[in-house]
TORLOBA-703955 format. One record per residue: residue number from 1; y, z, x of N, C-alpha, C, O in turn. Coordinates in steps of 0.1 Angstrom, whole numbers, plus 5000, padded with zeros to 4 digits. Each point is the difference from the previous one (the first is absolute). Layout:
! residues N
 seq n_py n_pz n_px ca_py ca_pz ca_px c_py c_pz c_px o_py o_pz o_px
 NUM    Y    Z    X     Y     Z     X    Y    Z    X    Y    Z    X
...
This chain:
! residues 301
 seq n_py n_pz n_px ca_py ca_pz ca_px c_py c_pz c_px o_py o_pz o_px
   1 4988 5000 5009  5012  5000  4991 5012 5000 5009 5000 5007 5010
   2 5010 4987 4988  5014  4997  5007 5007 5008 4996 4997 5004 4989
   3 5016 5002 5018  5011  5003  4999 5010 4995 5005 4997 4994 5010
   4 5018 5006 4984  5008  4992  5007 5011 5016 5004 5000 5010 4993
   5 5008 4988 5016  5013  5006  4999 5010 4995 5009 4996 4993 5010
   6 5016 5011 4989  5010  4994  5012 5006 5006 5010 5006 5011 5001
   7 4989 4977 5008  5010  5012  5016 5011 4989 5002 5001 4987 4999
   8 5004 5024 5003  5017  4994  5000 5001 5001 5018 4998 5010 5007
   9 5005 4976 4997  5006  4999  5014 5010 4998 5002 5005 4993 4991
  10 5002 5010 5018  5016  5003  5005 5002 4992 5012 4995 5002 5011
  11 5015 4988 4986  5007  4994  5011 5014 5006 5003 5009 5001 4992
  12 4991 5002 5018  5012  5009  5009 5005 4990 5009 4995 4991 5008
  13 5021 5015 4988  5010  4987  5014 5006 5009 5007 5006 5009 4993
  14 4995 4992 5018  5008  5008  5011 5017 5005 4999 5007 4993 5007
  15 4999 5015 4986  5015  4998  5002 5004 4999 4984 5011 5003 4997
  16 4976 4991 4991  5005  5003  4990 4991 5008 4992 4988 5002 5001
  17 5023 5007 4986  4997  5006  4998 4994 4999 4982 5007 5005 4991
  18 4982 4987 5006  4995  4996  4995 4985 4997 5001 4993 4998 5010
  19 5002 5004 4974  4987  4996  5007 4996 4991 4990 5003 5003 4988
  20 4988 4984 5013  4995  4990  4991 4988 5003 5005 4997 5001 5012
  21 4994 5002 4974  4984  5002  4992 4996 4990 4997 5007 4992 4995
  22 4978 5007 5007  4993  4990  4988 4989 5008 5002 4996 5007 5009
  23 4999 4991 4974  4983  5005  5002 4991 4988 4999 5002 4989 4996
  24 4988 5018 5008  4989  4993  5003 4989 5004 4993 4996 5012 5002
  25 5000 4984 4992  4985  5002  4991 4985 5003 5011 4997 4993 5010
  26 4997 5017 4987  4985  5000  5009 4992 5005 4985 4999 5008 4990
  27 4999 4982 5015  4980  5003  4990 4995 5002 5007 5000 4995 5011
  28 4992 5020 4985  4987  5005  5006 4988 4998 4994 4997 5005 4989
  29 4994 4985 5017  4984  5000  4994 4993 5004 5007 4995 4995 5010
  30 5003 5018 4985  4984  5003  5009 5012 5014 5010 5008 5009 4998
  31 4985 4983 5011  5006  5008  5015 5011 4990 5008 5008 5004 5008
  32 4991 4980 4986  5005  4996  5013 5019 4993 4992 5003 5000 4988
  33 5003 4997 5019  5013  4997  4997 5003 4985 5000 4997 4994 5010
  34 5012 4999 4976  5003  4989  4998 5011 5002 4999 5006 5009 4994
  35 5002 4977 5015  5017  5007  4998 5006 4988 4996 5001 4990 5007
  36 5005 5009 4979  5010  4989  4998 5013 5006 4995 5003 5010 4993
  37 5008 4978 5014  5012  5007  4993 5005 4995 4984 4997 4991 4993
  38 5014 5021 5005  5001  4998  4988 5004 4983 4991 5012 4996 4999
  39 4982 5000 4998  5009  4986  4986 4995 4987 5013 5002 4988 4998
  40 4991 5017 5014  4993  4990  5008 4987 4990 4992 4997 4989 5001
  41 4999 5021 4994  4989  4989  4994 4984 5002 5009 4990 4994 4997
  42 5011 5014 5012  4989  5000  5011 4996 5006 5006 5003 5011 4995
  43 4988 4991 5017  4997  5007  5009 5004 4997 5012 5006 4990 5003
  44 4989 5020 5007  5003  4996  5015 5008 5007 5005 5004 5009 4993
  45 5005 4989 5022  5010  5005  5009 5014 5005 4987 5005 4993 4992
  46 4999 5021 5011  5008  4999  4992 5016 4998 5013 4998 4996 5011
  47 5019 5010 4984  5010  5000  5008 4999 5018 5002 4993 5008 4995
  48 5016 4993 5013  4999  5011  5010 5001 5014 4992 5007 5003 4990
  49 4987 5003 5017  5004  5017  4992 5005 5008 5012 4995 5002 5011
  50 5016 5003 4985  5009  5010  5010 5005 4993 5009 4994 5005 5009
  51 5012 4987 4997  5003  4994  5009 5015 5001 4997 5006 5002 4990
  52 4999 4995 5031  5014  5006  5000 5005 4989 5010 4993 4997 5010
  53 5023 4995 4988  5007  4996  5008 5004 5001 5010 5007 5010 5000
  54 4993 4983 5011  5006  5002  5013 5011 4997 5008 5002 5000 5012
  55 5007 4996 4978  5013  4991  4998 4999 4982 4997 5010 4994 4996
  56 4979 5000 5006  5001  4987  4999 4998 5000 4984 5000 5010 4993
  57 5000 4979 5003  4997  4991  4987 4990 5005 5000 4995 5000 5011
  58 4998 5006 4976  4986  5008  5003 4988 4994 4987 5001 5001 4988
  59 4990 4995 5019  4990  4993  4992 4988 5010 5001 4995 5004 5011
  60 5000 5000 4976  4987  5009  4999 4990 4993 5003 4997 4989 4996
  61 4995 5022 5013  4985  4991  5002 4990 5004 4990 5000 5011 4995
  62 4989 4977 5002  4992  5002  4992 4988 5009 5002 4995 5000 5011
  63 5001 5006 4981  4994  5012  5004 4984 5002 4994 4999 5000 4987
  64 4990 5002 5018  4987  4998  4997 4995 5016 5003 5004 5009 5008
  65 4988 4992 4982  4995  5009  4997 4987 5004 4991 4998 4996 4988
  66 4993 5013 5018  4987  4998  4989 4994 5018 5002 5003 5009 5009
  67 4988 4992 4981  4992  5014  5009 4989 5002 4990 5004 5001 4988
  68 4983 5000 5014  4991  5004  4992 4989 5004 5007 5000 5003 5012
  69 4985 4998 4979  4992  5011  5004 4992 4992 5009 4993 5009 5005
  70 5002 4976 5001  4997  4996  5010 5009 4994 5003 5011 5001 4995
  71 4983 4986 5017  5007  4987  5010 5004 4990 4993 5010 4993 5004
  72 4984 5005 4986  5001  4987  4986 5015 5006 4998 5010 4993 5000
  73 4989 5015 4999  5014  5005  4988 5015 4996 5007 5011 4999 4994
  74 4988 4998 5021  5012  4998  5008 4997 4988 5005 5010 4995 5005
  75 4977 4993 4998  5000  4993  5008 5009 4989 4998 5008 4994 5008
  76 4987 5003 4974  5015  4986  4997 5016 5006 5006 5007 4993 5008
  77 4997 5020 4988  5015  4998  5005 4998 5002 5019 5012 5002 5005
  78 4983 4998 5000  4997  5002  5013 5003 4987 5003 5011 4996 4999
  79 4977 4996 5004  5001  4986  4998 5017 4992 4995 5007 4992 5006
  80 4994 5014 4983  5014  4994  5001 5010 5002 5008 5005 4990 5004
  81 4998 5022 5000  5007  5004  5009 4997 4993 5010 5010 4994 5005
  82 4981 5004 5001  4993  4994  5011 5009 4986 5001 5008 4996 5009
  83 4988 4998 4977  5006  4986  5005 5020 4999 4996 5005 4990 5004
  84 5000 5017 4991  5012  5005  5001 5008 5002 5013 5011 4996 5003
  85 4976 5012 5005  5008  5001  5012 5001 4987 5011 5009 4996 5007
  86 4977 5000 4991  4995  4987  5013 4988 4996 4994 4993 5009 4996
  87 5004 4977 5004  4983  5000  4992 4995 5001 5020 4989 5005 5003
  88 5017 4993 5006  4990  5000  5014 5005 5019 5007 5010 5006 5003
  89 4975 4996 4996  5001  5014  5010 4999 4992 5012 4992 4991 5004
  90 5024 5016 5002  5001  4998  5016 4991 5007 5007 5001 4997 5012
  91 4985 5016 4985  4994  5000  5012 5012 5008 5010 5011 5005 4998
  92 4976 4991 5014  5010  5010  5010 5009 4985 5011 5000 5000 5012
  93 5005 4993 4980  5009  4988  5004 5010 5004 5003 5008 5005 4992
  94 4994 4995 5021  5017  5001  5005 5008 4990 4993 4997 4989 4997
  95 5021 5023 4998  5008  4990  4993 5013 4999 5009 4998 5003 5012
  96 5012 4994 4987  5002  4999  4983 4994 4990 4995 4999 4991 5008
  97 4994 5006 4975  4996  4994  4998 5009 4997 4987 5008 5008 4995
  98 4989 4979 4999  5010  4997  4985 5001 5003 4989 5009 4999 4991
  99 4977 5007 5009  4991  5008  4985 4988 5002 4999 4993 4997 5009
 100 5004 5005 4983  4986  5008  4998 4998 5016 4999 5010 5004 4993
 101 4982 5006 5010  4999  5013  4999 4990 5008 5016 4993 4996 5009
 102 5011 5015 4985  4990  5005  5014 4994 5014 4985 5004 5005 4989
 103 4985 4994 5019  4988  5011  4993 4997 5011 5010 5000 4997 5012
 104 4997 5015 4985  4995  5012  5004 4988 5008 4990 5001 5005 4989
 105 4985 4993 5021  4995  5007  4984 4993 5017 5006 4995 5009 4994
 106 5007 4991 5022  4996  5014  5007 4985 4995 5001 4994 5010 4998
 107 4999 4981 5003  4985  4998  5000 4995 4996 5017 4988 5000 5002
 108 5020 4998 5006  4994  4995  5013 4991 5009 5008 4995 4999 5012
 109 5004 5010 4981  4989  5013  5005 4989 5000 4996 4991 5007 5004
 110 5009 4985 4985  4989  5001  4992 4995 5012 4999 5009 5007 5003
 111 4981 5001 4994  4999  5008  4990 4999 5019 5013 4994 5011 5000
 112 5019 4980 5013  5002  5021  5007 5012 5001 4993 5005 4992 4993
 113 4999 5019 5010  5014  5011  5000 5007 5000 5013 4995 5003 5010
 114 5019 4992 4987  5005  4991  5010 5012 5015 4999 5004 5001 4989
 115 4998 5007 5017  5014  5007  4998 5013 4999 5011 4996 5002 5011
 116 5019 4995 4987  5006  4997  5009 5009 5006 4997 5000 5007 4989
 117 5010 4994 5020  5015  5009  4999 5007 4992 4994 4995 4990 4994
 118 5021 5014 5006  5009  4993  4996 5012 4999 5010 5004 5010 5006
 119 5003 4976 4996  4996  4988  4992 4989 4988 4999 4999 4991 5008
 120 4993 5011 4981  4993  4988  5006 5002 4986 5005 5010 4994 4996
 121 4984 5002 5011  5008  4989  5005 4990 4985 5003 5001 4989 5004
 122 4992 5017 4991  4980  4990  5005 5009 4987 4992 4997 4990 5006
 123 5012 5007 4983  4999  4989  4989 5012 5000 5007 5007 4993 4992
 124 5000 5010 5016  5014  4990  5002 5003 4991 5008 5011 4996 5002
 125 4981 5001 5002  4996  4984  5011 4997 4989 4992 5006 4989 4999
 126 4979 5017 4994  4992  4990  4998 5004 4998 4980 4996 4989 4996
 127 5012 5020 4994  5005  4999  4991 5008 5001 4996 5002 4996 4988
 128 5010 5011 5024  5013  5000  4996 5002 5013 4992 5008 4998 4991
 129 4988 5015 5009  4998  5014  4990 4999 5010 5012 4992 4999 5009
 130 5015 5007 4991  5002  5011  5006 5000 5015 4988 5002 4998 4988
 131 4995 5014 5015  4992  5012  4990 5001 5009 5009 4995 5000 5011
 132 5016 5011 4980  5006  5013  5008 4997 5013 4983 5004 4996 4990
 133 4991 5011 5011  5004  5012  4990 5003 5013 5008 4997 5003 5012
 134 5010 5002 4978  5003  5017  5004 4990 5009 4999 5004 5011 4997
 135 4979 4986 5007  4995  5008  5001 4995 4998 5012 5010 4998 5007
 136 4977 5001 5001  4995  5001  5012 4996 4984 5005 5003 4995 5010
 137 4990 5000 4980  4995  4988  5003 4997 4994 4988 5007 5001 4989
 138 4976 4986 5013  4999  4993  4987 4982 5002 5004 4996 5002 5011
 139 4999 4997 4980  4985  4998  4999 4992 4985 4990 5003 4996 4988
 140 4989 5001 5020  4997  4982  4993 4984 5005 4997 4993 5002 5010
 141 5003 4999 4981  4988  5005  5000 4993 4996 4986 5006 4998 4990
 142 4981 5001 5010  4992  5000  4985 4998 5015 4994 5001 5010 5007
 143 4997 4991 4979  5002  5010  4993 4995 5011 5007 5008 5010 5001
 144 4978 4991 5006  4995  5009  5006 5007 5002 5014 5001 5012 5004
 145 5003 4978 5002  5013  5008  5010 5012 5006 4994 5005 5009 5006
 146 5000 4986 4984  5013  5007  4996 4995 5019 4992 5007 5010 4996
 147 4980 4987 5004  4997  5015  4994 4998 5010 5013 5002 5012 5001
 148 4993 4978 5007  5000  5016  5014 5011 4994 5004 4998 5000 5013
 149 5011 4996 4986  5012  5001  5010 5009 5009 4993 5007 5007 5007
 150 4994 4994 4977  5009  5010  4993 4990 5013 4995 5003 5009 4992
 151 4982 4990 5016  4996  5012  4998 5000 5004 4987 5006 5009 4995
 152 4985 4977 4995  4997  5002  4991 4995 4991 4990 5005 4990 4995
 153 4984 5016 5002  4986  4990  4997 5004 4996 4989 4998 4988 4999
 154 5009 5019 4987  4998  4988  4991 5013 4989 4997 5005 4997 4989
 155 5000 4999 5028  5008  4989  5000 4989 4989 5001 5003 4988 4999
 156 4987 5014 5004  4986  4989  5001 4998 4994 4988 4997 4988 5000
 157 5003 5017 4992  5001  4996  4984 5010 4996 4991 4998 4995 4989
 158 5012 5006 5015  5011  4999  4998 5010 4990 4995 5006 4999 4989
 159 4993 4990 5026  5005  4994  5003 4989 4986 5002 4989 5000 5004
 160 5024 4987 4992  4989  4987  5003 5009 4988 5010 5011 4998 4997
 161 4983 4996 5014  5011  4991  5005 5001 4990 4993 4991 4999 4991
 162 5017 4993 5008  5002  4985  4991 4995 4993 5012 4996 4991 4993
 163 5002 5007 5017  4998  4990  5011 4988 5010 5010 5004 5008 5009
 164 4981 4989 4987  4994  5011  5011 5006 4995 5015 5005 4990 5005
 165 4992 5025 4999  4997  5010  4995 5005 5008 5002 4995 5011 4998
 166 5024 4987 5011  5008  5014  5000 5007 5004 4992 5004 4992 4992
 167 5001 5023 5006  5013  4996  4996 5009 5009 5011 4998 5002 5012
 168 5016 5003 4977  5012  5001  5016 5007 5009 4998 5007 5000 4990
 169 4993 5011 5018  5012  5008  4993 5005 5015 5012 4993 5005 5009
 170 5018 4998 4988  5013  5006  5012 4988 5015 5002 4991 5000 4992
 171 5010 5010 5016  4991  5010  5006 5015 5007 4995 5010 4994 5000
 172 4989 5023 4995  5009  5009  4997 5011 4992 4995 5010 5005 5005
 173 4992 4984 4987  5009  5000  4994 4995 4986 4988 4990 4992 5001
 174 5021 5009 4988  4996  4988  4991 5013 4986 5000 5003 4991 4992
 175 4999 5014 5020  5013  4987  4997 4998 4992 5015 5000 5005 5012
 176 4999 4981 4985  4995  4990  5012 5012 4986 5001 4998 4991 4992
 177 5013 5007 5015  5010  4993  5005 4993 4986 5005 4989 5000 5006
 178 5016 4992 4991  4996  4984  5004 5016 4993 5006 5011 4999 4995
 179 4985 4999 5018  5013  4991  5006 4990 4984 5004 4989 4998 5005
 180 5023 4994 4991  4994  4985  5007 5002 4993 5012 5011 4999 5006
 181 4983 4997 4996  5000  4990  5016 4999 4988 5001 4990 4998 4993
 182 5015 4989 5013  4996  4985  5004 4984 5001 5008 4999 5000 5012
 183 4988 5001 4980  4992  5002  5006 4999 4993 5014 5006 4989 5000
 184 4987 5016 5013  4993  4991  5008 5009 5005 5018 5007 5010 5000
 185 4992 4983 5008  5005  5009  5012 5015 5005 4997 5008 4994 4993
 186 4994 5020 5015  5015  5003  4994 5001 5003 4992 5012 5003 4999
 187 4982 5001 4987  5003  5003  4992 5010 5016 4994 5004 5002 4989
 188 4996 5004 5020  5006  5013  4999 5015 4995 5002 5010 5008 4997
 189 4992 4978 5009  5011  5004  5005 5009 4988 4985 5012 4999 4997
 190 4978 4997 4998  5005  4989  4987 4998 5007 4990 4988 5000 4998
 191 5020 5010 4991  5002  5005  4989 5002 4991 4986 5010 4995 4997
 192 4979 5004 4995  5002  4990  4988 4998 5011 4992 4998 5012 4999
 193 5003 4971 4992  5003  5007  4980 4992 4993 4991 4995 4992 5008
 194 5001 5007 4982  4990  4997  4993 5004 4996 4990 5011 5004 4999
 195 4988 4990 4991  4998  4992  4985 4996 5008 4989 5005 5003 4989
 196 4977 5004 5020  5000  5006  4985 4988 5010 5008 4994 4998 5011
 197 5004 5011 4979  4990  5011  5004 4991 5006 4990 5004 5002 4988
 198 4983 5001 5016  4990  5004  4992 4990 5015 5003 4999 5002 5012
 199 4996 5004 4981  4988  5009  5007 4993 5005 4985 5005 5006 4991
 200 4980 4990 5011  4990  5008  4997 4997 5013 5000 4998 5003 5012
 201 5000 5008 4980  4998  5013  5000 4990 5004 4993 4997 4995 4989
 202 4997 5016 5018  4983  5006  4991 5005 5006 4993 5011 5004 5004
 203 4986 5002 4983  4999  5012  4995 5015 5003 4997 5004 5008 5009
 204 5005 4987 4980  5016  5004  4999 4996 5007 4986 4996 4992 4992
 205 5004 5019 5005  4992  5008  4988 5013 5000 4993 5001 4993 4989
 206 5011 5013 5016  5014  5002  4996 5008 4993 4995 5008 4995 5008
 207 4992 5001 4976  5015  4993  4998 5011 5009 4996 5001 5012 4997
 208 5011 4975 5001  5012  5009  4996 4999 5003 4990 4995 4994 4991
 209 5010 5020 5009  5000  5008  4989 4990 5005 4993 5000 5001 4988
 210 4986 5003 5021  4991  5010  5001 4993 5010 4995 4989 5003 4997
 211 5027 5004 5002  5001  5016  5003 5009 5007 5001 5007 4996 5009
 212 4996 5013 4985  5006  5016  5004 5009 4996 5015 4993 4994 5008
 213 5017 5008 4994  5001  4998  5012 5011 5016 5001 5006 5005 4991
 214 4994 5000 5025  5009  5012  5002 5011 5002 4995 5003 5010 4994
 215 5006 4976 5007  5013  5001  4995 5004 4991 4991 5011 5002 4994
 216 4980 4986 5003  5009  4989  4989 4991 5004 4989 5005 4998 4989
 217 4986 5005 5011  4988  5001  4991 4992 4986 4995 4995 4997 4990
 218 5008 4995 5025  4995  4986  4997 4995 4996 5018 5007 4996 5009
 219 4976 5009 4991  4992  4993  5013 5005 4989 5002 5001 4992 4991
 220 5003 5004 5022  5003  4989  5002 4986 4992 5009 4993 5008 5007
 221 5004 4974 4991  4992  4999  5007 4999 5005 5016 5009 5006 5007
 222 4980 4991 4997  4995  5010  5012 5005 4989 5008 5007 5003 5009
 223 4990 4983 4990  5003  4987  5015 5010 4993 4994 5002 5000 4988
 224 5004 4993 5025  5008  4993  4997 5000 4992 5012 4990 5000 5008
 225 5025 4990 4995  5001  4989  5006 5016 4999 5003 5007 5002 4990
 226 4998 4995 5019  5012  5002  5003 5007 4990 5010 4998 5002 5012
 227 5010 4985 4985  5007  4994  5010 5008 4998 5002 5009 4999 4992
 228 4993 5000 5022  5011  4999  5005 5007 4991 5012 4995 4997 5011
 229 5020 4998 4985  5003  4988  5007 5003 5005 5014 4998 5012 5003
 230 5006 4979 5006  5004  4999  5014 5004 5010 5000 4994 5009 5005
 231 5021 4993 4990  5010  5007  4996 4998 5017 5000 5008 5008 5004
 232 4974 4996 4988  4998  5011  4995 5004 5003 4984 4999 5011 4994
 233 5006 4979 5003  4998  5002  4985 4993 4997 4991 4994 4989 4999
 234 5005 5022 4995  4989  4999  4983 5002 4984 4992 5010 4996 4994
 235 4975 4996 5011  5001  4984  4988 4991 5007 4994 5001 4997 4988
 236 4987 5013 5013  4993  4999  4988 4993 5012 5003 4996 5005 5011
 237 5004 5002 4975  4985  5009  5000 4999 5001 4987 5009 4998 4992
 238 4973 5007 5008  4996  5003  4987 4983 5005 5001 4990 4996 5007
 239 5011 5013 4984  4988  5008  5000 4984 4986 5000 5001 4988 4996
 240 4990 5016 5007  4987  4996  4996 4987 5002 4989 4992 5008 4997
 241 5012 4978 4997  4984  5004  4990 4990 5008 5003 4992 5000 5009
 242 5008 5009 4978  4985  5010  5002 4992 4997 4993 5003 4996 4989
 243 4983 5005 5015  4989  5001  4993 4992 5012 5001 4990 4999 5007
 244 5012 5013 4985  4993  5008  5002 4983 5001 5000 4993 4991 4995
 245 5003 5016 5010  4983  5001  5003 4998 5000 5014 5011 5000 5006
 246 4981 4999 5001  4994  4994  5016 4994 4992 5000 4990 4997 4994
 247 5017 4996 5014  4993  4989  5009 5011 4989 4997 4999 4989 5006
 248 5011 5013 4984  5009  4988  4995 5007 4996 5009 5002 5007 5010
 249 5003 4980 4988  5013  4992  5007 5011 4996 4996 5003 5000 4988
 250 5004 4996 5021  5016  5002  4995 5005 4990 5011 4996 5000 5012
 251 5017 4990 4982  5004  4992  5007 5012 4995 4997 5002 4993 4989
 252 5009 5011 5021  5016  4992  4997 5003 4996 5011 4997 5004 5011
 253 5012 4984 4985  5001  4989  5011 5015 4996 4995 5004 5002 4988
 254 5008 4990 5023  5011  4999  4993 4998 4985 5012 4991 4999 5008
 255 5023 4989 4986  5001  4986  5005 5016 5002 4998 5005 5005 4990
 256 5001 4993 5019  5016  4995  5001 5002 4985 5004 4993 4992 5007
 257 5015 5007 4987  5000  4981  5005 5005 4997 5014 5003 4988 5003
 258 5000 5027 5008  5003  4989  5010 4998 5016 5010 5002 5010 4994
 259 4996 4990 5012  4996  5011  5009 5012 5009 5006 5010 4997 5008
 260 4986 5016 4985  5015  5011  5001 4989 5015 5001 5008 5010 4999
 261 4976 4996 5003  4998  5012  5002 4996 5000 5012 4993 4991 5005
 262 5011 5022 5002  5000  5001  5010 4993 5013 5003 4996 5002 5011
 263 5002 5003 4982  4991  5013  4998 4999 5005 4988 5009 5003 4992
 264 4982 4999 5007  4986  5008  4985 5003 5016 5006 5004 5002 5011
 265 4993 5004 4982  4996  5015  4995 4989 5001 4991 4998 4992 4991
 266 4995 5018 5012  4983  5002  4986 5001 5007 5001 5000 5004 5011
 267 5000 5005 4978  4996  5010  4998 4988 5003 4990 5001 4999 4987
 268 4985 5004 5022  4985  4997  4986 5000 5013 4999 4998 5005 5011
 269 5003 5002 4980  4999  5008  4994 5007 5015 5000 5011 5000 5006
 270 4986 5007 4990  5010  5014  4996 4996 5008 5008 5007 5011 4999
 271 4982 4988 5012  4994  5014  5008 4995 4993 5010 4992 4991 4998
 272 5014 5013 5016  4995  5000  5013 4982 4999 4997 4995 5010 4995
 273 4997 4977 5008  4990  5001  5003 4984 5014 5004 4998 5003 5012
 274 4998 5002 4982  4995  5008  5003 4992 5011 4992 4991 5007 5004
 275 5018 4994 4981  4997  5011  4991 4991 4988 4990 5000 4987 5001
 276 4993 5022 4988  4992  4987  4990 5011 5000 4992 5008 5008 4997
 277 4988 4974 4998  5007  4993  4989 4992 5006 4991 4988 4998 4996
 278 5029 5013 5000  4993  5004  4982 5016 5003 4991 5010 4992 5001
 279 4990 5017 4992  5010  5000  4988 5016 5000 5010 5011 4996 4996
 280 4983 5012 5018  5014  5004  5011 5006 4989 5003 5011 4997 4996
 281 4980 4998 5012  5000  4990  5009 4993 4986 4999 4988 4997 4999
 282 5023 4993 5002  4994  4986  5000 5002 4990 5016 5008 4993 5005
 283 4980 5012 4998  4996  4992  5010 4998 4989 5002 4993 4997 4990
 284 5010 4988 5019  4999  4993  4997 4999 4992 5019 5005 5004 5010
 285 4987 4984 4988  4998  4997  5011 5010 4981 5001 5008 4997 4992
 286 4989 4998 5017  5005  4987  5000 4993 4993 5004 4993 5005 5008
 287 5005 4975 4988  4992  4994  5008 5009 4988 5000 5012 5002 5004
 288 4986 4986 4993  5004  4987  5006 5017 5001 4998 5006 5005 4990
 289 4997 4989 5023  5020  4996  5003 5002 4993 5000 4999 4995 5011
 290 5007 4996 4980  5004  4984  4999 5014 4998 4999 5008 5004 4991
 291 4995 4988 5019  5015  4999  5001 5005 4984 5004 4993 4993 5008
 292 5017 5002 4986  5004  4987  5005 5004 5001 5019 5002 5010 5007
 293 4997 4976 4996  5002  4996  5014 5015 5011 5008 5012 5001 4996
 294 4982 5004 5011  5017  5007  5004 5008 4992 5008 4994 4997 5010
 295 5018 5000 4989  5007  4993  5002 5007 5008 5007 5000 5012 4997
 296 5009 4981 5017  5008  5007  5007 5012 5004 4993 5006 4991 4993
 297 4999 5026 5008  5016  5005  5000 5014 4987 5005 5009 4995 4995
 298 4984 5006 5018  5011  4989  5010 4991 4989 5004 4988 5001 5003
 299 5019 4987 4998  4996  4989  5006 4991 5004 5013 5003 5009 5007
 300 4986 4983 4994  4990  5002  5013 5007 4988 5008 5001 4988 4995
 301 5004 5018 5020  5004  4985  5008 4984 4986 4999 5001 4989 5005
């Protein structure tokens, strides 16, 4: 049986003080999410939710989104996104290149526990992604590594990868920073920006407006997604589809028409990795990174 209700997304302009709304219709069947906008007639990619100006002429990017109780439930808007950004994965292709996407799915370990400090730096050569959090490090692991690494068995159950068989996520803390690079030699020293950005997440149990909360009396979702231009200003955020239960998936992805992010923020979930996902705490892990070609800040001689 379906339900429908409306979330209202917010386009924000820098400097004015104003805000223009539209809602958006989501039908829920089942567990998994259909998104058309309103008096559209359809389904598919809807326009931006929360997004904020940076002084230029400001065009919202289109925004993909899915989350249900298996892989089915996200793979069509995945896929779309996919070809949104680039239908060619550049691989580990030195660029700059004209277009296409780069992919991250944490699987080149195949099925050890890879744990590293921060910043990670393994994908900034060969993909142009560099990975810093405010906790100790990151761990790339299958379910049964991510359960002894947070010292605790029923994250084994838990959690499902969308791409076997890792998934990804920050050590003492829940918030994971993405800066871009002109993949390939030198890359540290070539700072780019991106088109558009995506990530898969296990287990987002939490939507908005939940619960009881300390002070609004309204839980706010547990993940989100956060970008930001050259500059350091807010073009976009917005919480993440939940599918409550274990083992679900969850997927938002955004497309700008011309390459302006320059760093991501995530924040998966409401609790430092480690305690069980229950009424407290929504734990949540990460798997595949899909991002358009990063394009240089400054001209490369």
């Amino acid at each position: 049986m379906c339900m429908a209700y409306l979330m209202m997304e917010t386009v924000m302009k820098n400097h004015i003080n104003r805000l223009v709304t539209t809602a958006q219709l989501v039908v829920v069947c089942g567990m998994g999410l259909i998104l058309m906008s309103c008096g559209a007639g359809g389904d598919g990619p809807i326009p931006s939710a929360n997004a904020q100006s940076t002084g230029r002429d400001f065009v919202a990017p289109v925004v993909f989104q899915a989350a249900g109780p298996d892989l089915a439930s996200i793979q069509n808007t995945v896929d779309q996104h996919r070809a949104a950004l680039g239908l060619t994965n550049n691989g580990n292709n030195p660029g700059p290149l004209a277009d296409g996407r780069r992919e991250i799915n944490w699987d080149g370990g195949g099925s050890t526990t890879t744990v590293t400090g921060t910043p990670l730096i393994n994908f900034q050569v060969t993909r142009g992604a560099l990975f810093t959090t405010t906790g100790t490090g990151f761990v790339q692991a299958p379910v049964a590594g991510l359960a002894t690494t947070f010292n605790n068995p029923t994250y084994d159950t838990i959690f499902q990868p969308f791409s076997p068989q890792r998934l990804f996520s920050p050590i003492n803390s829940n918030v994971t920073e993405t800066l871009f690079f002109v993949p390939g030699p030198g890359a540290e020293t070539k700072p780019a920006k991106t088109r558009g950005f995506g990530v898969i997440f296990s287990d987002v149990d939490l939507p908005d407006g939940s619960g009881p909360g300390d002070k609004s009396g309204n839980r706010q979702a547990s993940t989100r997604i956060e970008c930001f231009s050259t500059d350091g200003g807010l073009l976009f955020s917005s919480f993440i589809p939940a599918s409550p239960g274990d083992k679900s998936v969850s997927f938002l992805g955004i497309v700008f028409t011309d390459a302006r992010i320059a760093k991501v923020r995530i924040t998966s979930g409401d609790a430092v990795p480690g305690p069980n996902d229950d009424e407290k705490h929504d734990i949540v892990m990460m798997d595949d990174f899909l991002y358009g070609e990063p394009q240089p800040i400054q001209p490369i001689p």
